[in-house]
Structures are given as C-alpha cells and as structure tokens.
C-alpha positions as CSV (number, residue, x, y, z in Angstrom):
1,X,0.0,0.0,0.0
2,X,2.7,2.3,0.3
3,X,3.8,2.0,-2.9
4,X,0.5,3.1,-4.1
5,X,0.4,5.6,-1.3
6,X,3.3,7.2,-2.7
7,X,2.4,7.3,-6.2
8,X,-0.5,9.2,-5.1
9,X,1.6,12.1,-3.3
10,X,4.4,12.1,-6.3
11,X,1.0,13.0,-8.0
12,X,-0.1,15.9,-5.9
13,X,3.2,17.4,-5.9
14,X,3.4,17.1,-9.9
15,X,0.1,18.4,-10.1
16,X,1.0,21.5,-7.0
17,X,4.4,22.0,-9.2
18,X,2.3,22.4,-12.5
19,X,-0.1,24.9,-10.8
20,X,3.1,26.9,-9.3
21,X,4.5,26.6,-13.3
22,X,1.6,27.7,-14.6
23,X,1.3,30.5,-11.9
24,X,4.9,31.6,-12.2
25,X,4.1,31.2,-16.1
26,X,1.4,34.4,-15.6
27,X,3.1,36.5,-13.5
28,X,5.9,36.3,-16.3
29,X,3.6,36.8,-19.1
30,X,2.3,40.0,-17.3
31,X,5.3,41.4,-16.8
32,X,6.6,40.7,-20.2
33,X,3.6,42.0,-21.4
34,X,3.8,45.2,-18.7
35,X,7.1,46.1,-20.7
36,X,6.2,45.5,-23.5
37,X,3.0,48.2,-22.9
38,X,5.8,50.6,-21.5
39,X,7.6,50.6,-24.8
40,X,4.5,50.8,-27.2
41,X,3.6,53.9,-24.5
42,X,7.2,55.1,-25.4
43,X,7.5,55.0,-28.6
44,X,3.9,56.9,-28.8
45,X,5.1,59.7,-26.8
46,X,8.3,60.0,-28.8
47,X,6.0,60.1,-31.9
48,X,4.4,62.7,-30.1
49,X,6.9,64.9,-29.1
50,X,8.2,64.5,-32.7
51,X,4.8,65.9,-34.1
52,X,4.7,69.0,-31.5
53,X,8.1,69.9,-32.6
54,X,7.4,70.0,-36.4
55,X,4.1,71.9,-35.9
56,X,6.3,74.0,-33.8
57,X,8.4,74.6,-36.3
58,X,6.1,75.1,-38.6
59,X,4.1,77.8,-36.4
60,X,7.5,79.8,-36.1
61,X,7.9,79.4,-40.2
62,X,4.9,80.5,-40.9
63,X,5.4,83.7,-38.0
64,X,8.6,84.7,-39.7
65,X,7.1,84.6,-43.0
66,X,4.1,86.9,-42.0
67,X,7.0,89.1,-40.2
68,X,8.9,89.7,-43.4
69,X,5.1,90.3,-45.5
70,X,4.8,93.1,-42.9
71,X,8.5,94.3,-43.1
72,X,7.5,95.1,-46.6
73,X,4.5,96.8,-46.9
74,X,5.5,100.8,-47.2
75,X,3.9,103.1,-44.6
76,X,3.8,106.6,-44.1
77,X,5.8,107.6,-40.6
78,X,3.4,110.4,-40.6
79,X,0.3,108.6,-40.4
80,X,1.9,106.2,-37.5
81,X,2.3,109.2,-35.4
82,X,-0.9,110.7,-36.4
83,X,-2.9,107.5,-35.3
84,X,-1.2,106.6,-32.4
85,X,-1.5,110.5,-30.5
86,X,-5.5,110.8,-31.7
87,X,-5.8,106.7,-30.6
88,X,-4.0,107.1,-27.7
89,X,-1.6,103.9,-29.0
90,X,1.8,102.8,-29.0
91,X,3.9,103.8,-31.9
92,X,4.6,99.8,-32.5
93,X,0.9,99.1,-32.1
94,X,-0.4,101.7,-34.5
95,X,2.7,101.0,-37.1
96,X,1.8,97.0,-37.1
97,X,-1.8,97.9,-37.5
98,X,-1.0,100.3,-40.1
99,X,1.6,97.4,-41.8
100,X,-1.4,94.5,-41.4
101,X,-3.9,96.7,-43.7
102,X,-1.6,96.9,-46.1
103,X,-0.4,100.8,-45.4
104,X,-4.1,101.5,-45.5
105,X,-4.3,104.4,-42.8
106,X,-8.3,104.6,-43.1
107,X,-9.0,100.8,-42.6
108,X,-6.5,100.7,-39.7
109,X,-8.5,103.3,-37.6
110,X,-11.7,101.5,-38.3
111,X,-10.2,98.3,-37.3
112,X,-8.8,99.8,-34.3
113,X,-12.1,101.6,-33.2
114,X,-14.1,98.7,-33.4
C-alpha cells in the first residue's frame, strides 16, 4: 500500500508544481507584457513629441514669414504718429496695424475703433 500511497503524493506534488509553473508562467507573461505596454507607450510619446516639434516649427515658419510680408509693406511715418497721438496707441501698435492693412491708414482706424 505504500507503494501506491506514494504514487498518489508524487502525484499531488506534480500536479502542485504544474499549478506553481503555470502561476509563475502568468506573472511572467504579465510582466513581459507590462514592458512591453511601456515601450509601445514610449514610442507613442516619442512620436508625439516629434509631431509637437514640427508643428512648432512650422508655427514659427509661418510667423517669420508673415513678419517679413509686414516688413515690406510701405507706410507713411506720418500717419503712424498721427494714429497713435489721436488713438492714444503705442507707436509699434499703430505702425503694425498700419503694416497688417496693407499701409491703409483709413482701414486701420476703423479696425482699431471697433
């Protein structure tokens, strides 16, 4: 009887080691996969970052280009200092105004009245 007794235990054990495997076996597989979540996260916010920066760019592009548009449009220095003392404005304010409507003195006092 002892023989079979034993066999029965040798048994139990196999099957409590295959239940610790098999345990052991899914904490590993979260793990794994845990890492492997932390790199796909990674690699999005790299991707990310990487769009920010070219729309970045692009925004500061796009502002210098506008800045050299307005560089170039001729105004009259005398109709910068008449709309800024009657407006009560800073010279740069009324100049850029002036510069945005294209040197138009009349449409930058309505646009500034408004």
């Amino acid at each position: 009887m002892e023989g079979g007794g034993g066999g029965e235990e040798g048994m139990i054990e196999s099957r409590e080691d295959s239940k610790d495997l098999q345990q052991q076996s899914k904490a590993l597989d979260k793990l794994t996969d845990h890492v492997e979540d932390r790199q796909l996260d990674s690699t999005r916010v790299q991707e990310a970052m990487a769009s920010i920066s070219a729309a970045k760019e692009a925004d500061l592009n796009a502002m210098r280009l506008r800045e050299k548009e307005l560089a170039a449009v001729k105004i009259n220095a005398a109709e910068v200092d008449i709309i800024a003392i009657e407006l009560e404005l800073d010279k740069k304010v009324a100049e850029r105004t002036l510069r945005e409507h294209k040197g138009d003195a009349v449409a930058a006092i309505r646009y500034l009245l408004r």
